[in-house]
C-alpha positions in Angstrom: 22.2 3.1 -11.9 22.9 4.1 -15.4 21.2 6.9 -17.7 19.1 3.9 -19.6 17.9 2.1 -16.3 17.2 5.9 -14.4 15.0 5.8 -17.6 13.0 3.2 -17.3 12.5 3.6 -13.8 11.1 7.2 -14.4 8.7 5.8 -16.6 7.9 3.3 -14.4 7.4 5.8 -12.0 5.4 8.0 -14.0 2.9 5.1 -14.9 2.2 4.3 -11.2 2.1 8.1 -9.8 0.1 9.5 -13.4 -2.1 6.8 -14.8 -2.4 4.5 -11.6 -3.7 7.7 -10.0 -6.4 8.3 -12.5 -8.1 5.2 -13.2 -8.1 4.7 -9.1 -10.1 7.7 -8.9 -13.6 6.2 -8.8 -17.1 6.6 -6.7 -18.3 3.1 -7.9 -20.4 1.5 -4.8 -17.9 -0.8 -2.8 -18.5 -4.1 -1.2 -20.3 -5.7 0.0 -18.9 -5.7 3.3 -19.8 -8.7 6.2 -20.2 -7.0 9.6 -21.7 -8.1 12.5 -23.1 -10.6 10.7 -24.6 -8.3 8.1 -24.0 -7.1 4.5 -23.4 -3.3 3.5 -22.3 -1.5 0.6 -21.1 1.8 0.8 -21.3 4.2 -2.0 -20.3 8.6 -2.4 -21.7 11.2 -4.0 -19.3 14.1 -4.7 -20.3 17.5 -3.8 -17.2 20.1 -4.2 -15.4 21.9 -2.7 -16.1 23.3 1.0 -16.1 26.6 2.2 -12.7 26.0 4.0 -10.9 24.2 1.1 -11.6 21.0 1.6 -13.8 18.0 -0.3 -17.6 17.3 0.5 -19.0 13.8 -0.1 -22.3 12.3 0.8 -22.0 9.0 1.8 -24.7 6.5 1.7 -24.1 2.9 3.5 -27.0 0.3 2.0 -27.8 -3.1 3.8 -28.2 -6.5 1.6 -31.8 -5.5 0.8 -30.5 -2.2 -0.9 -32.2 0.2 1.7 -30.5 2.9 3.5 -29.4 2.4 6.8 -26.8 5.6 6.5 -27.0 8.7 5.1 -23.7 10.6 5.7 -21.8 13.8 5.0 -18.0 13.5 5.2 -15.5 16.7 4.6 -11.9 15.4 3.8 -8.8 17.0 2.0 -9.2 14.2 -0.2 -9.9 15.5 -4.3 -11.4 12.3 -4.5 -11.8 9.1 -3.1 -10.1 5.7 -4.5 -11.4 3.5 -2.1 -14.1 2.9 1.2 -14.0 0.0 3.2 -16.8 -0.7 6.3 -14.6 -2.1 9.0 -17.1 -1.7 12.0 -20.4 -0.6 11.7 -19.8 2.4 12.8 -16.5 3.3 11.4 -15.4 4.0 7.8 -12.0 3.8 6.1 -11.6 6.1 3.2 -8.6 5.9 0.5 -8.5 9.0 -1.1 -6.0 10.9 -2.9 -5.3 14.6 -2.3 -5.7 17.6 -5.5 -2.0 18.2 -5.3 -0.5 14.6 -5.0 -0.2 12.3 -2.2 -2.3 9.8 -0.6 -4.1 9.7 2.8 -6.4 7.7 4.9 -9.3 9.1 7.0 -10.9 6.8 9.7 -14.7 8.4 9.9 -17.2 7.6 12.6 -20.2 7.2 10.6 -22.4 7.5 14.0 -20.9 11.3 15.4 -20.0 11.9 11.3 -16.6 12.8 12.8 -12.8 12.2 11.6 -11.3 10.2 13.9 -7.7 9.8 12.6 -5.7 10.8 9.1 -2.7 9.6 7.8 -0.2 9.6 4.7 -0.4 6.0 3.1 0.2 4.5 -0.6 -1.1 1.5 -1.8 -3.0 0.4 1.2 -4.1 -3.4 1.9 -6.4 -4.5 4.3 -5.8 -7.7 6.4 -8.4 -10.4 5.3 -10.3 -10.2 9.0 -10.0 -5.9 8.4 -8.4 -5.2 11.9 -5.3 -4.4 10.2 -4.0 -2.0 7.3 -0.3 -2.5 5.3 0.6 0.9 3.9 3.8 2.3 2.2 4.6 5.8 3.8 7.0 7.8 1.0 8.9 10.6 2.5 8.9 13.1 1.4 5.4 13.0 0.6 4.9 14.8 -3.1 7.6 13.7 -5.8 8.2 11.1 -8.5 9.8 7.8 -6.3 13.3 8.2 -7.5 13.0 10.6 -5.2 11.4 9.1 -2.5 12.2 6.7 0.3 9.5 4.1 1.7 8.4 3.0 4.9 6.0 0.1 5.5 3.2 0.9 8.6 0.8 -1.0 9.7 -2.5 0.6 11.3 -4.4 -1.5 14.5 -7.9 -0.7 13.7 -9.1 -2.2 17.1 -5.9 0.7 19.0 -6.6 4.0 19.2 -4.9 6.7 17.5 -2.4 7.3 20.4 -1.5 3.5 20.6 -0.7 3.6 16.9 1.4 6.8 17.0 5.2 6.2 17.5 5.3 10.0 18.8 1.7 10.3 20.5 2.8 13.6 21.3 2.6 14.6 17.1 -0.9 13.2 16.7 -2.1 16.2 14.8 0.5 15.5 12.3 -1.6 13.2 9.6 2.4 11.9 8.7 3.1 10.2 12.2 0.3 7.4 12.4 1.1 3.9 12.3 3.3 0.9 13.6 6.4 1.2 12.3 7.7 -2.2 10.7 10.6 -2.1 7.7 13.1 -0.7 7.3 14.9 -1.6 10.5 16.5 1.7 11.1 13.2 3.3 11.2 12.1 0.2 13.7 14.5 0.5 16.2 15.0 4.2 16.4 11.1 4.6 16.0 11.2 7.5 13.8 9.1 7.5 10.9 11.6 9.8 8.7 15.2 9.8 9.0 17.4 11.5 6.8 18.8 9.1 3.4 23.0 10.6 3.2 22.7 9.3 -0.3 21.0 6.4 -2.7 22.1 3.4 -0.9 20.0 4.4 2.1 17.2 4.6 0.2 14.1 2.3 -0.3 11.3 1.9 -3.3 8.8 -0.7 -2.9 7.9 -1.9 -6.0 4.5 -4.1 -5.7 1.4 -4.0 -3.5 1.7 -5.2 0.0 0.0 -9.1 0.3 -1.2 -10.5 2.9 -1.1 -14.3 3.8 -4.3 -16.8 4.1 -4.0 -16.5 8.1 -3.0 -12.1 8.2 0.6 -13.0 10.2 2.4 -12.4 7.1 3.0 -9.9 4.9 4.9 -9.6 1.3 6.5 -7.5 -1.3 8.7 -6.1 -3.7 11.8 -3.9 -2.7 14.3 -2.2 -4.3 17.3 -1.4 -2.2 20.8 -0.9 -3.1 20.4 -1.7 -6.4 19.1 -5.2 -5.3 15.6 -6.6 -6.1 14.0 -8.4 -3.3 10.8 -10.7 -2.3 10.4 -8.8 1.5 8.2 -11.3 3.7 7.0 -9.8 7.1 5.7 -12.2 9.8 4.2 -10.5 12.5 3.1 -13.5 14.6 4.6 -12.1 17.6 3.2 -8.3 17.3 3.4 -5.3 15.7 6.7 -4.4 17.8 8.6 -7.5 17.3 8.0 -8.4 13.3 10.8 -11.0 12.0 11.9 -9.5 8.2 12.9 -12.5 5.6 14.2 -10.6 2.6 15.1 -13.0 -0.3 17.6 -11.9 -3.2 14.8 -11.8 -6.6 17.8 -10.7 -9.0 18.4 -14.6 -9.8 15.6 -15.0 -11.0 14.7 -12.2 -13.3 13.2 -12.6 -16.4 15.8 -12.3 -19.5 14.6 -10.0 -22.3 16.2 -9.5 -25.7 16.8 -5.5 -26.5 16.3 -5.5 -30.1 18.3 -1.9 -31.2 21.4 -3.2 -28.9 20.9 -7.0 -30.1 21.7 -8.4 -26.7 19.5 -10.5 -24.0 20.2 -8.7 -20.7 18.3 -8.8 -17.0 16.2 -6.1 -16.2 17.9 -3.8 -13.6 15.0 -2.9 -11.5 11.8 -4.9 -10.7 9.3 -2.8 -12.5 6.0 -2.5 -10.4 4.3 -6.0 -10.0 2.3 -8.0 -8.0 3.1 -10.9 -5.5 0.4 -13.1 -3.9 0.7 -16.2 -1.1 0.3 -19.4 -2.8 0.0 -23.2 -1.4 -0.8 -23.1 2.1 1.0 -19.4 2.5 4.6 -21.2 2.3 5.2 -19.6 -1.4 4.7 -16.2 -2.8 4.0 -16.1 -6.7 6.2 -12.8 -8.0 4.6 -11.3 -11.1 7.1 -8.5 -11.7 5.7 -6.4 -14.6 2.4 -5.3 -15.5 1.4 -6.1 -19.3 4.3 -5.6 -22.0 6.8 -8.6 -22.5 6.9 -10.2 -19.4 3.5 -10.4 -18.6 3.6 -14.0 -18.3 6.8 -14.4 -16.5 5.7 -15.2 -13.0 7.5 -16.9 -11.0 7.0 -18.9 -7.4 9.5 -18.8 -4.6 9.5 -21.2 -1.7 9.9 -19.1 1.8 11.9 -21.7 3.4 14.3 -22.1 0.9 14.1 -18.9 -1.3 14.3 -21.1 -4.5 12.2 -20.7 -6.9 9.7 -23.8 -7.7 9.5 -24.9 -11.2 6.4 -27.2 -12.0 5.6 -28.9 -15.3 
């Protein structure tokens, strides 16, 4: 990676960790959610800082009619919360986002207002049924992601703790929670950190995590080895035995023209983007930049062949 492209990929890096961060950090009401048949919403109310160090929020869970079924406190390390999502009547997820950096999830049991699990995890997507969570585990935890190295996990809502640990025996350590799915040498060794020697073992994930129309697949954007590629997880046959399609994206980036050098050239890195499943789950639509020039380069890659698919 040259001086120009370590550049651009700290501002990417500062964009995401900096302003992502901030404008994430909202209490805005969130739903509704449809359980059991029902509707809720589920909104906080900050209320500072706890005796012990922690964060106190009241949370307050509202049926379709707007009355109050739940009135809730909830103490979490979190500064503030980015996210809450209802996946049982009884049990709430928070996103939040701790005072010194970092990300983490809390599973709360709204009926014994007790934490039932926590967990390190970025960028967390929830399946479209909401049994399942996709989240990007850095290591180590605090840092700008040049220096970082990712690991996707995937959380079993309807599995205990224990049965979504890879070390059961480390289940008060909020960093080991979750089934361990890409990279492979994290798979098969089940260890949720290993050592990187150097760059070339290291891996940035470089979009939000996607889920497909029927939750067996997953997708997203990698950098690895200073090669860009559309990651597609099928985990049709568990959460211990997911098949990893990764598909070269480098062909098909965008072309931009530097105007102080006077030269087209290929963007080194795929600056953080989006991908979502499109036509019956068997392509994934790649938008690799937010805003700027190449806001409307999208492109659309066909799974089976890894082609992209150019329509009039």
């Amino acid at each position: 990676m040259t001086i120009r492209d370590f550049r651009l990929f700290l501002l990417a890096a500062l964009a995401v960790n900096l302003g992502g961060a901030a404008q994430r950090c909202v209490l805005a009401p969130a739903g509704p959610f449809t359980v059991a048949g029902s509707a809720y919403t589920v909104s906080a109310e900050h209320r500072g800082r706890t005796p012990d160090g922690n964060y106190g929020f009241q949370l307050t869970v509202s049926d379709n009619n707007r009355e109050v079924t739940r009135l809730v406190d909830l103490t979490t390390r979190a500064a503030c919360l980015q996210g809450l999502r209802l996946a049982r009547p009884d049990l709430l997820v928070v996103l939040g986002l701790l005072g010194g950096g970092g990300d983490i999830l809390t599973l709360f049991d709204l009926s014994s207002s007790k934490v039932l699990d926590i967990m390190w995890g970025w960028d967390a997507e929830f399946s479209h049924r909401g049994n399942l969570i996709a989240y990007d585990y850095r290591y180590p935890p605090g840092g700008l992601p040049v220096y970082r190295t990712s690991i996707l996990l995937i959380y079993d809502l309807s599995r205990t703790p224990m049965d979504n640990s890879a070390h059961p025996e480390h289940l008060g350590d909020p960093e080991t929670r979750g089934f361990i799915i890409h990279p492979a040498r994290n798979r098969l060794r089940q260890r949720y950190f290993i050592p990187a020697e150097d760059e070339s073992e290291k891996f940035w994930f470089n979009s939000p995590f996607a889920w497909s129309g029927d939750d067996q697949k997953i997708a997203f954007l990698q950098h690895h080895q200073d090669r860009n590629s559309l990651v597609i997880v099928d985990i049709s046959k568990g959460l211990k035995n997911p098949e990893i399609q990764e598909l070269d994206m480098d062909r098909h980036m965008p072309t931009f023209y530097d105007e102080q050098e006077r030269r087209s050239f290929k963007a080194p890195f795929l600056l953080p983007g989006k991908v979502r499943f499109g036509e019956g789950d068997s392509e994934v639509v790649v938008t690799p930049y937010r805003g700027g020039p190449s806001a409307d380069k999208s492109v659309t890659i066909d799974l089976k062949t890894g082609e992209r698919v150019d329509r009039p």
